[in-house]
Structures are given as structure tokens and as C-alpha cells.
C-alpha positions in Angstrom: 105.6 164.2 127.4 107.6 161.6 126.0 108.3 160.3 129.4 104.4 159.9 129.7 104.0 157.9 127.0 107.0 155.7 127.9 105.5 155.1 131.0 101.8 154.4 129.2 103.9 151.7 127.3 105.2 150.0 130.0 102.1 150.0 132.4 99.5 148.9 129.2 102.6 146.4 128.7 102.8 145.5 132.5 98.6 144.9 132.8 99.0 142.5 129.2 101.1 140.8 130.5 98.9 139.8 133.9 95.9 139.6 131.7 97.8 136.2 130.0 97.2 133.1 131.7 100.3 131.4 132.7 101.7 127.5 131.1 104.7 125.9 131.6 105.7 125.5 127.6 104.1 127.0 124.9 105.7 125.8 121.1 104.9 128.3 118.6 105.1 128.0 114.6 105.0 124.3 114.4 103.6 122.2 111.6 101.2 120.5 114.2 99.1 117.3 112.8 96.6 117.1 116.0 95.1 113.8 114.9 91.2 115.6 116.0 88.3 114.1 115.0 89.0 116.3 111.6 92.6 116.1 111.2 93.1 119.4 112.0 96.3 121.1 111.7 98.2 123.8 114.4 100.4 126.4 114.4 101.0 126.7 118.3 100.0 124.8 121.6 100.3 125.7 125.1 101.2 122.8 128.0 100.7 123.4 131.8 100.5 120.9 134.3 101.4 118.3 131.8 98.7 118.5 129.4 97.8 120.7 126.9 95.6 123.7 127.9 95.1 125.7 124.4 95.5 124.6 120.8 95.5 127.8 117.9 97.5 130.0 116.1 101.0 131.0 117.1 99.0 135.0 117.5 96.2 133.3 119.2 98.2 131.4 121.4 101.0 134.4 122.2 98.6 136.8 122.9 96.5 134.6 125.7 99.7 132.4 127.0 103.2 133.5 128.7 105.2 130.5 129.8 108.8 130.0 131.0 110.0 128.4 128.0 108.5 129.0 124.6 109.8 126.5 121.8 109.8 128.0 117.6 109.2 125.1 115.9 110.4 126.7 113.4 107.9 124.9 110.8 109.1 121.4 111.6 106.3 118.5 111.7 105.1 117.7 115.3 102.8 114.8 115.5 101.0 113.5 119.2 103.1 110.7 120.9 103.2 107.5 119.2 101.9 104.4 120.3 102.9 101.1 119.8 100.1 98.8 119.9 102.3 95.0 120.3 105.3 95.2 121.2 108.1 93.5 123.7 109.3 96.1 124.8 110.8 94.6 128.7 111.8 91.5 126.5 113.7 94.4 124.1 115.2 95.6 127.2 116.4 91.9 128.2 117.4 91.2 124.7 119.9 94.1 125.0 122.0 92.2 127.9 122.0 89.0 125.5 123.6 87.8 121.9 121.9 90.2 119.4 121.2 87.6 116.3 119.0 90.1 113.9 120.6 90.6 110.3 122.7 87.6 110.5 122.4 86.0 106.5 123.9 82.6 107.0 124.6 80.2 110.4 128.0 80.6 109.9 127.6 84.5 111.0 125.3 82.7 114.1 128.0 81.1 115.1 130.3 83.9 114.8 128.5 86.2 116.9 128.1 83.7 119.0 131.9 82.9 119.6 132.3 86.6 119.8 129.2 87.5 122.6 131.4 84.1 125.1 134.5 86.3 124.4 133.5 89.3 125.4 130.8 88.5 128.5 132.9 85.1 129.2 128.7 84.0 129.9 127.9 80.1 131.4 125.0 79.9 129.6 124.5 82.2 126.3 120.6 83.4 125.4 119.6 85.6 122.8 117.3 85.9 119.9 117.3 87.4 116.6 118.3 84.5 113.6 115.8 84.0 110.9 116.4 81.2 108.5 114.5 82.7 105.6 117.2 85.3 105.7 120.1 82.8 104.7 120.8 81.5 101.3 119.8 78.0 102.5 116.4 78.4 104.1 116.2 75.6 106.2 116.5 75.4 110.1 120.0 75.0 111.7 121.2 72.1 113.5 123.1 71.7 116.4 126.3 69.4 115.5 128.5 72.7 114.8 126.6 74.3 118.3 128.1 71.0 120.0 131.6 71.2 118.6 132.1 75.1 119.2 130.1 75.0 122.7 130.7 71.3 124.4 130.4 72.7 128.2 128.4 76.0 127.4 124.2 75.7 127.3 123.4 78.1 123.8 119.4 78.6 123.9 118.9 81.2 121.0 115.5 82.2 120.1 114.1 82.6 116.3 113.6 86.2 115.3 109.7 85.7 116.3 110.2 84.2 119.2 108.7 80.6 118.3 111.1 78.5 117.5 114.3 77.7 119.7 117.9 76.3 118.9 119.9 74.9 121.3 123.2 72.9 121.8 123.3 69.4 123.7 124.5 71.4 126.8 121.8 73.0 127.0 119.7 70.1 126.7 121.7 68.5 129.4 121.0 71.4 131.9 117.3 70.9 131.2 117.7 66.9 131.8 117.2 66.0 128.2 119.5 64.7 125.4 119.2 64.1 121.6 117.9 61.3 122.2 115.8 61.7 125.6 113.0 63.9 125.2 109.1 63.9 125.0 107.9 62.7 122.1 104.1 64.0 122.0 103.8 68.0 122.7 100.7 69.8 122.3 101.1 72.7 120.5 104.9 72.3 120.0 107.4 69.7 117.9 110.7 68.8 119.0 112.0 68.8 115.3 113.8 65.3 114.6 116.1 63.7 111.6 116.6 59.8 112.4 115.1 59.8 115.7 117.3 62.5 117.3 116.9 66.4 118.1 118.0 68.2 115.4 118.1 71.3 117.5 115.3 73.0 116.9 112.0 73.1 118.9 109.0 74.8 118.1 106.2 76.8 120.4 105.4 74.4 123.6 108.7 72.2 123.3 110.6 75.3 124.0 109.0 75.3 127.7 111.2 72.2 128.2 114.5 74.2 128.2 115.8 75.3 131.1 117.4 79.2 131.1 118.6 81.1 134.0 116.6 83.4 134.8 117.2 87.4 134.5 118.8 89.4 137.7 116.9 92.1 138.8 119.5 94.5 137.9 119.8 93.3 134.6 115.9 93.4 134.1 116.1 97.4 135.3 119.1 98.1 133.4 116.9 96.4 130.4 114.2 98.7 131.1 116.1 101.7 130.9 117.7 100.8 127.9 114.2 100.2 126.0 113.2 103.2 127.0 116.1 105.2 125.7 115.3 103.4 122.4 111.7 104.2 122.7 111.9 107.4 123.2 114.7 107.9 120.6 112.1 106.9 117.8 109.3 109.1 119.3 107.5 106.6 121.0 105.5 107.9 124.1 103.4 104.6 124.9 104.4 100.9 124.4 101.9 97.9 124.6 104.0 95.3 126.0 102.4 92.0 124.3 103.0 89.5 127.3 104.3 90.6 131.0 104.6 88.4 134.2 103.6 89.9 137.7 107.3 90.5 138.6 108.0 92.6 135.3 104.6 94.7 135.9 105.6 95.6 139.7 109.1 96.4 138.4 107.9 98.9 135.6 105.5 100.3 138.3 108.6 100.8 140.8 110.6 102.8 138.0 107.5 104.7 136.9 107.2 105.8 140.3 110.6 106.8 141.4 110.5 108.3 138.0 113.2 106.9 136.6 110.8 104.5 134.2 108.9 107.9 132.0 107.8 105.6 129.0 103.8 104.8 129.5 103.1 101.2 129.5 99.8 99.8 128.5 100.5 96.0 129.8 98.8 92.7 128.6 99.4 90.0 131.2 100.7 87.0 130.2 97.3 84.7 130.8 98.4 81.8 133.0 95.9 80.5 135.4 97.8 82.0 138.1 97.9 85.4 136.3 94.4 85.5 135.6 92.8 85.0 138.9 95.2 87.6 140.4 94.5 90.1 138.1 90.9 89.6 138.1 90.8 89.3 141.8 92.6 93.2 141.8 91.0 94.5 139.1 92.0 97.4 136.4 95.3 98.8 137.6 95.4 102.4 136.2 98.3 105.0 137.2 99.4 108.0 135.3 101.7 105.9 133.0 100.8 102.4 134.0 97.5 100.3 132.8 97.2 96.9 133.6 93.4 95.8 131.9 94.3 93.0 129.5 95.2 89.6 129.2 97.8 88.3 126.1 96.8 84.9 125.1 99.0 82.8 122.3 96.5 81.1 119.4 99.4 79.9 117.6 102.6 80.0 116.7 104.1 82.1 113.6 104.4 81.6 109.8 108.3 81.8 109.5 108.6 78.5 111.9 105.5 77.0 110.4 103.6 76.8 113.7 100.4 79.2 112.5 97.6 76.7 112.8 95.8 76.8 109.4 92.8 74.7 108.0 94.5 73.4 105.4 98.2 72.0 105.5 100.9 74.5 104.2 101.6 74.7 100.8 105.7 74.1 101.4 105.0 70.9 103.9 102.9 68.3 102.9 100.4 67.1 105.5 101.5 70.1 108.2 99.0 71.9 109.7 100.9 74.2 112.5 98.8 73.8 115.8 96.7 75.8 118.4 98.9 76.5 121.8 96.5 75.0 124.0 93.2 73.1 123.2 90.3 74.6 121.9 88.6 74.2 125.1 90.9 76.0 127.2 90.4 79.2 124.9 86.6 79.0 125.9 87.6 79.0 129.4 89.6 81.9 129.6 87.7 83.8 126.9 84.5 83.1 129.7 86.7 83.7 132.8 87.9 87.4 131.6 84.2 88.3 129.9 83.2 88.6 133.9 86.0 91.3 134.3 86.5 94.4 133.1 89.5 92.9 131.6 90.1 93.1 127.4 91.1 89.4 126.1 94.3 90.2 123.3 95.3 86.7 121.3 98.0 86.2 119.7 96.4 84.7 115.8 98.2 83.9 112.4 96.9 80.9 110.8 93.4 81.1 109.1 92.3 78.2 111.4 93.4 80.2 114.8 91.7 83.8 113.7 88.6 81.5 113.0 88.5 79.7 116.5 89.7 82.8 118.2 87.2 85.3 116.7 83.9 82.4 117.4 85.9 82.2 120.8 85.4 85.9 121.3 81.8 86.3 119.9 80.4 83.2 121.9 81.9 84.4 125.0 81.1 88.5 124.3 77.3 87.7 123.4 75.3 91.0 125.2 78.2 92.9 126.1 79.1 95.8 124.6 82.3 97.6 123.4 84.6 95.5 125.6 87.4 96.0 122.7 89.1 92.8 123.0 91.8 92.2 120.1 92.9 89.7 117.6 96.9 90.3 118.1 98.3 90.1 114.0 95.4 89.0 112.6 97.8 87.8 109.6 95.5 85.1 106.9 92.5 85.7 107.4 89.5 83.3 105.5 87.1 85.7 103.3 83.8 84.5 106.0 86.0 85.6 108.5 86.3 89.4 108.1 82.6 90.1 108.9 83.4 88.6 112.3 85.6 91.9 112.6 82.9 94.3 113.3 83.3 94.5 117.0 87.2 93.2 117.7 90.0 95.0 117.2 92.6 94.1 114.7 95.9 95.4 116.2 98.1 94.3 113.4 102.1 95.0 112.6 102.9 96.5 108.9 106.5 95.3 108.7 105.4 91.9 109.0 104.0 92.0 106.0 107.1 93.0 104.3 109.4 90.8 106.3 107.5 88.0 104.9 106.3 88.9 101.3 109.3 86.8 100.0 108.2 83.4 100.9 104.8 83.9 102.5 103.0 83.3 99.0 104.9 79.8 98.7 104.0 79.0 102.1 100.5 79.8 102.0 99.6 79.4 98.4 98.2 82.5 96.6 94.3 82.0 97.0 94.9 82.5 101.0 97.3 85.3 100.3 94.2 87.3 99.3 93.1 87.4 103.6 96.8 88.0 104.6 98.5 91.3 105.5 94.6 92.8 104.8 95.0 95.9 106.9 92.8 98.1 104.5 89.8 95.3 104.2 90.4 95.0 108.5 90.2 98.6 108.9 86.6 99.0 106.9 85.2 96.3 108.9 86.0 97.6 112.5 86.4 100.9 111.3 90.0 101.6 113.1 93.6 99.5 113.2 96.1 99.6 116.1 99.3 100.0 115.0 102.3 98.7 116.2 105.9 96.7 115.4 106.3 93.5 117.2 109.6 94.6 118.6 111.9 93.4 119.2 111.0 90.3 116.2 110.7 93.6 113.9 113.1 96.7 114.2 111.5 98.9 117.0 110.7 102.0 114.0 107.6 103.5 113.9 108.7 105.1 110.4 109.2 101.7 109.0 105.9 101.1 110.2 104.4 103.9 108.7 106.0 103.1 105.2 105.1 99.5 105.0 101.4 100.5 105.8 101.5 103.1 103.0 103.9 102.4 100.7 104.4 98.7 101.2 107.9 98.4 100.1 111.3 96.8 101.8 113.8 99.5 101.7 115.6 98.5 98.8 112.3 100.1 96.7 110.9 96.3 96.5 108.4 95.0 94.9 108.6 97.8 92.4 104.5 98.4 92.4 104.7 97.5 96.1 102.9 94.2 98.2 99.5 93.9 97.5 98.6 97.6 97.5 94.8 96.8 97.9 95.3 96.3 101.3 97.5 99.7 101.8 96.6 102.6 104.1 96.3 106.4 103.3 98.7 108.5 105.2 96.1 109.9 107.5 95.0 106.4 108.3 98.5 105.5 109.1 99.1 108.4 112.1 95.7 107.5 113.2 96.8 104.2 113.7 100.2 105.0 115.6 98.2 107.4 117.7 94.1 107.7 118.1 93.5 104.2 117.1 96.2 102.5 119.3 95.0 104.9 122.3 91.0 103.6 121.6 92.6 100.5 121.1 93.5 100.6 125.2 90.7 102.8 126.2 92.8 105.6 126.6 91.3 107.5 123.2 90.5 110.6 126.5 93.4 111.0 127.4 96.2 110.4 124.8 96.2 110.2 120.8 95.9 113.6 119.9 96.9 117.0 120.7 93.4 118.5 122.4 92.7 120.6 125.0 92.9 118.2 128.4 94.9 115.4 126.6 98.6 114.7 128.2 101.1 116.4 126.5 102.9 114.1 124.4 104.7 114.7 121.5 107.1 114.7 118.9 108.9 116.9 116.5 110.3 115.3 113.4 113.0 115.6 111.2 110.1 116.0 107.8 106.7 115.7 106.9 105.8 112.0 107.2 102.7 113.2 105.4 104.0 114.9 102.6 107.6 113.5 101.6 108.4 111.1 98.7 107.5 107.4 99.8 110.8 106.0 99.4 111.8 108.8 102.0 109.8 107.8 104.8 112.2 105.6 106.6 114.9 108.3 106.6 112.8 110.2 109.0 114.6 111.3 112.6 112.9 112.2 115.8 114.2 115.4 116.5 112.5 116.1 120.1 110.4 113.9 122.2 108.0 115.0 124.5 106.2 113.1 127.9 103.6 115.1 129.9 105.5 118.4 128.5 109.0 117.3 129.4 111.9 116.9 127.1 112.4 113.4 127.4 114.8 112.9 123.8 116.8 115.4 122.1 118.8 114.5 119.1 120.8 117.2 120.1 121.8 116.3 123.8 
């Protein structure tokens, strides 16, 4: 008899098991945040073909499902894949072969690493990016005289931390067929900066595109990519909207993605040169499983820290200075009017209160009649109180840690009365009713958690200021993830297929160290990626 019932057991066990639909992965007691349409949260989630196929209770989900690999969770927080909405992340990858300048607090430690980088890669020309002026104890742009002394045969070209300003020696002037005292003297949407009719050095915005650089081998730009995406990846980053690409870069990513060695999605804004524009309009959307190429990046202006936001009234710490539009105003109407034919979004690049406000009449003169077409104002940073209304049907993809990067000196540059439209994230979100998220990297640290805690909490990391930056412009936790995920995704029209763990969405995600919805504030940027997850696969493991 009790060999009977044994063999009951196993044959009721036997038919269970092919009543349950197979998946490849199935997690099971997670702390899910799906990011729905009610913020649900999820216990267990099963993945086949790459996307998920059944979202429930670990019960419901056991019961139904038998996969291969089942992962316990074992209560730690999983959140979808997250987005970056602006990023560099091929100029991160480049930036990784050069001189790393970020977190240097005086020229002097320039310098230094600068010495250091010609020891160790023994380069003929030395590129990199990273120094920041308002960082040093005297805030004032470099000049080249101790460049020229340390470097007399070597071209140094080192990019600002934004990317708008340039310092470079006399060599490489030389290799660009200039000198201190032969250059242009009239640039449109650029300075050569000057003391006694020479070059100090520094050039801002346009003059930059008069130094000459060697260009990047193509086994340095794939070994850049691969190095980008291992950082990506590392802080939980599934998709990355790279603010500003040239055809070659786009075709290479494509290559990689293909071969598979390139996992990282990449939602690409094409860098909106004449040439680039008729191309890509000629070709249309370009849309793979981890490629799409359906935007233009355009550059308004250039950035607060280097003075080169275009704003109506001159800066409050330069007399008479106004920063300037990259290219005249009528040359935005022209490509705002070429790309509203196309499918194609328009992103531009805005700061200044004067550039949002051309920008955004730009858009709405050239948008009239069509409908969600989604185009973005890129940073959206001062914005003038009329202005905001103009919000209702662009997106504002802005970048929190701007606003802390700059809260020290920001209010001196700007005055305080149009401090009140900067860093307005909460006042941007009520108007268009969603923010894309994202860093800026690599002019901000590539993070997402820093992200998330200068959008909430609005604090540097030394717990300053001590009631935070302008806290009326804060975001709710919720709204935060949102933007990271289902806002970045609409952002790029990809809110179907990415943002969220749903049923048919691809399966990325990530399991962190804590709950970036629940822990202390000042805890935030502590958080680790412990897994991360593309189409299902195991992509980053803290553990490996």
C-alpha cells in the first residue's frame, strides 16, 4: 500500500510539473518596485525569451513557472533597469584612455597629473578632461605660462569638467597653426580668452573648434566602449542616452551590439551637423534590439561654470557678459524646421534663461499641429518664470547633480531673483507632467544613486546645505525611480518596452544593496549594485 501511494506522489508530482509552463529565470522573494502605472510592488517575476512573462507572488509564480535557474532574492530591493537620460557615455569610454582631471583642487595637482599621465603613456600629444576651476581655492581660469615651461614640445588640450571650455599650451596652438598672438579675433558663439592682447590659454565653446587633436584609433574607441560599459553596468545602468554621437561612433556601437560584445542599450542623439542631419533623415528611425537612432542633439549654449550660458541679462560676476548662443538664432529655426518633417525628436542642449527662451519659441513655432513628437530641452537649468508654461508639451530631461555641483557659486553668478527658475525640477515636472533623469557623465560622476539623492534630498555628500538646495524644487522618492526608469524610457519612446517590470517588457534589472526608497537620506549614496540584469542575463555581479 505504501508503495501505491509513493508512486501516486510521484506521478501527481510528475503531471505538476508538466502542467507549469517553462522560463528561463524565475527570481523569487525579492522586494520588487515594478515602476506600473500604480507603483506596484512584487514578490517574484518569471523571464523567458528575455522578457518578462509573469509578475506575482513568489506562491503564484512557483506554482505556474519552473525554470532552469531560480534566483532568492532573498528580500533585497530590485528595481527595472535604469536609464540614463544625457549622458557621454562613448566620450566616457574615450576619456578613460586620456588624463583623468576630475577632483583635482588646485592647477598645481593639473599639472601634476599631467607630468605623471607623459610618464606613464610617454603620449605626443596629451588630451583629457576633468579640471574645474570653481573647485580650486583661487577660482579663476588657468593660464598657460607654467603649461609652456613643463610641456615646450608636447601639444596639452585639456577639456573643462563640462566640456566648454578648453586649456591648451602654445604647442598645441602651434600644431593647430595658431600662436598667443595669432588667432581669430571675432568667434560666434565662442571667446578666445585674452590678458594684454595675448591667449591666456583658455578658449570657450566655438574657439575650441580651432584646436587641432588627433583623432581617436579605432581600437581605442572599442576598447573605450567596453570600458563604459563595464562602468555602466557596474552602477545598474541598462540604457544610456548618449547626448551627442557622430556617424562613425553609431556604426561602431551597432558593430559591438551585434557581435554581442557591446550588451549596454543605447538610445543615440546625433550630433546635428548639416551633414548628419540629411543622412539621418534621408535613412530614417534606426531601431534594433539595443540600438535607437531617432534624435538629433543640438548645443543652445554653453555652460554656467565657464560663463558661456547665454542669459538676458549679463551675469551677476562679469559686468557687461552675456554668454552667447552656439550658432545664430536663425540657424536653430532651420534645423528645428528641417527635423519637424521627420520622425526625428529635436534634444538642445539649454542653460541660460535667454537660450531656454529661444529654444522653447524655436520648438513651438516649428511643432505647431503636430502632436506628441517629445522633443527635449537638454538641462533646462534657469529658467524665466513666463517660460515654464511653454513646458507643457517638451520634455525637460534635466541632471540633479548639477544642481549640487553648482549650488556654491551659482547664486553669485546668477543673482538670487533668477535663482528662483534654476535647478526647478519639481515646478518642470508639474508642467509636463514627467522628468528624464540622467547625469551628464562623464562632466558629473556616472552614479545613478547620486542622482537619486540630489533629486530628493538635495545635499553634497558632506550633509551640505544643512536644510538642503532649494527644497521647493525637490522630488518624492517615487518621482525619482520614475524618472531613472518610466520617464527616461517615454522620454525616448521606448515607455512599451523598457521602464518597468510588466508582463512583455525586456527584462532588465537590478538588485541593490538597500532600499533606495526607504533608507535614511544621507544613506543614499552608499547604495551598491549588487546584480545587473540585460534581457535576463547576468550582465554585473559584485560578486564575480
Amino acid at each position: 500500500m505504501r508503495k501505491i501511494i509513493l508512486s501516486l506522489g510521484i506521478l501527481t508530482s510528475f503531471f505538476a510539473c508538466q502542467q507549469q509552463e517553462k522560463a528561463d529565470l524565475i527570481v523569487i522573494n525579492a522586494n520588487a518596485y515594478t515602476v506600473n502605472n500604480t507603483f506596484d510592488k512584487a514578490e517574484s517575476f518569471a523571464i523567458k525569451d528575455g522578457k518578462f512573462i509573469a509578475i506575482g507572488s513568489t506562491s503564484e509564480i512557483q506554482s505556474k513557472y519552473v525554470a532552469l535557474k531560480t534566483i532568492d532574492a532573498k528580500k533585497q530591493t530590485i528595481v527595472p533597469g535604469l536609464i540614463d537620460a544625457h549622458c557621454h557615455f562613448y566620450g566616457l569610454g574615450l576619456s578613460l584612455q586620456k588624463v583623468n582631471l576630475r577632483g583635482t583642487k588646485s592647477y598645481d595637482e593639473v599639472l601634476e597629473r599631467l607630468m605623471n599621465f607623459k610618464k606613464e603613456k610617454n603620449s605626443d600629444y596629451i588630451t583629457g578632461r576633468g579640471w574645474d576651476q570653481n573647485d580650486w581655492e583661487v577660482k579663476e581660469f588657468p593660464t598657460k605660462e607654467k603649461l609652456d615651461k613643463l610641456f615646450p614640445n608636447t601639444p596639452v588640450a585639456v577639456r573643462r569638467v563640462d566640456g566648454h571650455a578648453l586649456l591648451v599650451n602654445e604647442a598645441a596652438l602651434k600644431y593647430s597653426g595658431l600662436s598667443s598672438t595669432k588667432f581669430p579675433k571675432n568667434v560666434t558663439g565662442g571667446e578666445f580668452i585674452q590678458k594684454n592682447g595675448k591667449l591666456t590659454g583658455v578658449l570657450i565653446d566655438a574657439a575650441m573648434g580651432y584646436i587641432k587633436t588627433p583623432s581617436s584609433s579605432k581600437k581605442e574607441a572599442v576598447q573605450g566602449l567596453l570600458d563604459a560599459q563595464k562602468v555602466g553596468f557596474s552602477y545598474g545602468l541598462t540604457t544610456v542616452d548618449d547626448a551627442g554621437l557622430e556617424k562613425f561612433a553609431i556604426d561602431l556601437i551597432d558593430s559591438l551590439q551585434q557581435t554581442g560584445d557591446l550588451k549596454m542599450r543605447v538610445y543615440a542623439m546625433v550630433s546635428a551637423s548639416q551633414k548628419n542631419l540629411d543622412y539621418y533623415i534621408s535613412k530614417g528611425i534606426i531601431k534594433t534590439d539595443r540600438l535607437n537612432v531617432r534624435s538629433f542633439k543640438v548645443y543652445g549654449d554653453g555652460a554656467l561654470g565657464s560663463r558661456g550660458a547665454a542669459m538676458r541679462k549679463p551675469y551677476s560676476d562679469r559686468h557687461n557678459h552675456f554668454g552667447a548662443l552656439i550658432y545664430p538664432p536663425k540657424r536653430y529655426r532651420e534645423i528645428a524646421a528641417q527635423i519637424a518633417k521627420s520622425d526625428y525628436q529635436m534634444n538642445t542642449h539649454a542653460i541660460g534663461d535667454s537660450a531656454n527662451t529661444w529654444i522653447l519659441k524655436t520648438y513651438k513655432d516649428a511643432l505647431k499641429g503636430k502632436k506628441d513628437r517629445r522633443w527635449k530641452i537638454e538641462h533646462a537649468q534657469i529658467i524665466s518664470p513666463e517660460d515654464f508654461d511653454l513646458f507643457d508639451n517638451i520634455v525637460p530631461s534635466v541632471q540633479p547633480t548639477h544642481a549640487t555641483s553648482d549650488m556654491y557659486w551659482a547664486k553669485d553668478r546668477v543673482g538670487a531673483k533668477r535663482m528662483k527658475g534654476a535647478y526647478a525640477f519639481k515646478d518642470l515636472l508639474n508642467k509636463y507632467g514627467s522628468v528624464a533623469l540622467g547625469t551628464d557623465f562623464p562632466v558629473e560622476k556616472v552614479s545613478p544613486f547620486l542622482t537619486f539623492y540630489a533629486a530628493t534630498i538635495r545635499k553634497d555628500t558632506d550633509n551640505y546645505p544643512k536644510d538642503g538646495f532649494q527644497m521647493e524644487n525637490a522630488l518624492t522618492r517615487e518621482e525619482t525611480l520614475r524618472g531613472m526608469t518610466i520617464w527616461a524610457a517615454h522620454s525616448n519612446f521606448e515607455e512599451n518596452e523598457k521602464g518597468s517590470i510588466e508582463v512583455g517588457k525586456v527584462a532588465d534589472f537590478v538588485i541593490l544593496s538597500q532600499n533606495i526608497m526607504e533608507v535614511e537620506g544621507s544613506k543614499i549614496p552608499d547604495t551598491k549594485v549588487i546584480s545587473t540584469y540585460v534581457n535576463g542575463e547576468n550582465v554585473y555581479s559584485s560578486k564575480k
